[in-house]
LUMZALUM-654636 format. One record per residue (C-alpha): residue number from 1; residue in one letter; x, y, z. Coordinates in steps of 0.001 Angstrom, whole numbers, plus 500000, padded with zeros to 6 digits. Each point is the difference from the previous one (the first is absolute). Example, Ala and Ser with C-alpha at 12.3 -4.5 7.8 and 13.67 -1.06 7.14 Angstrom:
<recs>
REC;num;residu;east;north;up
REC;1;a;512300;495500;507800
REC;2;s;501370;503440;499340
</recs>
This chain:
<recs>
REC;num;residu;east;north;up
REC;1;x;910847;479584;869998
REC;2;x;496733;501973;501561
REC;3;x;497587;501047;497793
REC;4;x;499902;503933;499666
REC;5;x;497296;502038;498077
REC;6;x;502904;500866;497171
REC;7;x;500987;495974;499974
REC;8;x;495826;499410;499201
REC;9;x;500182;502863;497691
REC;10;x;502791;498284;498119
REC;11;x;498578;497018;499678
REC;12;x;496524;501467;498632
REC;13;x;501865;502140;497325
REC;14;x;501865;496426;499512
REC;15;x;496608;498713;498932
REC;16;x;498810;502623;497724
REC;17;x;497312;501802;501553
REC;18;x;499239;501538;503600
REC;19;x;496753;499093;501610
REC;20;x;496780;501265;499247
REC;21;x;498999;502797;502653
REC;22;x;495945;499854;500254
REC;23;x;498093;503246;500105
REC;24;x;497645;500413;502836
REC;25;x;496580;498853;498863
REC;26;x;501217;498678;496543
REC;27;x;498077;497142;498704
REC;28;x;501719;496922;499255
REC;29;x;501222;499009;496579
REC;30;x;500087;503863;499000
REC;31;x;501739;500983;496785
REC;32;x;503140;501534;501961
REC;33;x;500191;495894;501958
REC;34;x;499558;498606;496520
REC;35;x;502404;502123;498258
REC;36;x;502414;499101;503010
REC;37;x;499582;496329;499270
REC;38;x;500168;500036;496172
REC;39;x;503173;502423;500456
REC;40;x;501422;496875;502564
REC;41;x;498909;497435;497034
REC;42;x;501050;501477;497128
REC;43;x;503599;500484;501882
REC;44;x;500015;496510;500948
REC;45;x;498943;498741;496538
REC;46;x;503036;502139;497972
REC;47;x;502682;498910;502966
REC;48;x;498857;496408;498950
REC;49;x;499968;500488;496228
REC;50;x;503719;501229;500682
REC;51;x;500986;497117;501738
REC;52;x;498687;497910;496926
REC;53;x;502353;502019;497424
REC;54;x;502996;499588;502154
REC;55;x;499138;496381;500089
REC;56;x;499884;499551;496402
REC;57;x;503145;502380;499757
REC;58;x;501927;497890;502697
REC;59;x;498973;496691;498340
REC;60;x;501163;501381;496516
REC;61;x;503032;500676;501291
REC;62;x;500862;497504;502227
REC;63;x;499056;497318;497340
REC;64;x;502982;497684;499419
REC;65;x;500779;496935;498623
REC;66;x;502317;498413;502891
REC;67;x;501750;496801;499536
REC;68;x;500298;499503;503346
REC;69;x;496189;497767;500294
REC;70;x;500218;501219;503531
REC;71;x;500854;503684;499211
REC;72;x;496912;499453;497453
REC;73;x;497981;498433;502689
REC;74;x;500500;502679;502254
REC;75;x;499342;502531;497455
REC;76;x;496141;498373;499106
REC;77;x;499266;499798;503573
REC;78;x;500608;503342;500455
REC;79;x;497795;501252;496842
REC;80;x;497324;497526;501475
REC;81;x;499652;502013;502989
REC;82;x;500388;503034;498460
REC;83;x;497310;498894;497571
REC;84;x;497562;498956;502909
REC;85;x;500700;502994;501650
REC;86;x;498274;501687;496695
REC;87;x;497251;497811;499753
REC;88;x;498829;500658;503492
REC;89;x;500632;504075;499287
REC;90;x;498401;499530;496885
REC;91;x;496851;498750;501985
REC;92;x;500659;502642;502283
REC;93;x;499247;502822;497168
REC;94;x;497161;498550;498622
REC;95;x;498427;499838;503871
REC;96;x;501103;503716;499589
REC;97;x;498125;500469;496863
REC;98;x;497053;498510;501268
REC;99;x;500111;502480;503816
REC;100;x;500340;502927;497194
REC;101;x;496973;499188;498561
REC;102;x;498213;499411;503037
REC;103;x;501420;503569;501342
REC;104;x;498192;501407;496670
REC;105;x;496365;498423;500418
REC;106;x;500085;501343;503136
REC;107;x;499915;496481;501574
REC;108;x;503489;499892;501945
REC;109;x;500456;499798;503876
REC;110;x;497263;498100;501324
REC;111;x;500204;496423;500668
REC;112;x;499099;497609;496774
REC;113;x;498619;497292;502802
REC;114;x;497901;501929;502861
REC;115;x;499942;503440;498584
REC;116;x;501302;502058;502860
REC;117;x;502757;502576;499546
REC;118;x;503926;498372;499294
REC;119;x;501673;502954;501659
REC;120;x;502137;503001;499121
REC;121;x;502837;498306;501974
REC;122;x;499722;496442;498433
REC;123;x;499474;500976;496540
REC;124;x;503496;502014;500359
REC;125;x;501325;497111;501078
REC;126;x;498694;497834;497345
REC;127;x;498490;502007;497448
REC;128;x;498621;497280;498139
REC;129;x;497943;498722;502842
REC;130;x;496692;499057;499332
REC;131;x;498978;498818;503310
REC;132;x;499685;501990;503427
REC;133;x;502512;498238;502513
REC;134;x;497432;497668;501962
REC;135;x;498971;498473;497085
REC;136;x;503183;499270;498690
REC;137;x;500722;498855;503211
REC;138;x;497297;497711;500134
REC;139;x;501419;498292;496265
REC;140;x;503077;499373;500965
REC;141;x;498822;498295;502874
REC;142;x;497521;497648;498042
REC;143;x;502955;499749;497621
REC;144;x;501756;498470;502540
REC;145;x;497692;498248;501114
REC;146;x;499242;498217;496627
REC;147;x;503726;499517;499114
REC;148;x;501178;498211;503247
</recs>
């Protein structure tokens, strides 16, 4: 199916927010960018926190005492994933936390390793990024590197 400006609209509204439209001459990391991204984070974080109640919810109610040991089997693999799943989401909103805070100190969107601007673009795409793209590049290729 081609890709048509209502298709990419779609899928931006699908995501929660549309993307930020810079003023000419507006300095980086202005109030109206980091309202944008704590509006994006906040979103991200309660979507999350959601997914965590219907979790517990789903795992209340599916909770049964087969006595089928494979039916019962089945069942605890299931919840294991589930539960995983959690864990790393739970990681997830504490990383979220943390970019919040950052957003408030004034300290978000430049690089944590060299210092240079992350990017509008990238931070969208990853908006707890905390460094630019070519450094980030160059980790995961020393991680590599280290763990072959």
């Amino acid at each position: 199916m081609p890709i048509t400006k209502e298709t990419q609209t779609s899928k931006q509204l699908v995501r929660g927010f549309q993307p930020y439209k810079e003023n000419a001459g507006e300095e980086y990391m202005s109030d109206a960018m980091r309202a944008h991204f704590t509006a994006i984070l906040n979103e991200w974080k309660q979507e999350l926190m959601e997914e965590v109640d219907r979790t517990v919810h789903h795992m209340q109610d599916e909770a049964a005492n087969f006595p089928d040991p494979a039916d019962r089997a089945s069942q605890e693999e299931e919840f294991s994933l589930e539960l995983r799943a959690r864990d790393r989401e739970r990681k997830l909103i504490k990383k979220i936390d943390e970019t919040l805070q950052l957003i408030e100190d004034n300290e978000y969107g430049w690089c944590d390793s060299c210092g240079v601007e992350i990017g509008i673009r990238r931070l969208e795409a990853r908006p707890t990024a905390s460094l630019c793209i070519d450094c980030k590049t160059l980790a995961e290729i020393k991680e590599k590197q280290i763990g072959s």
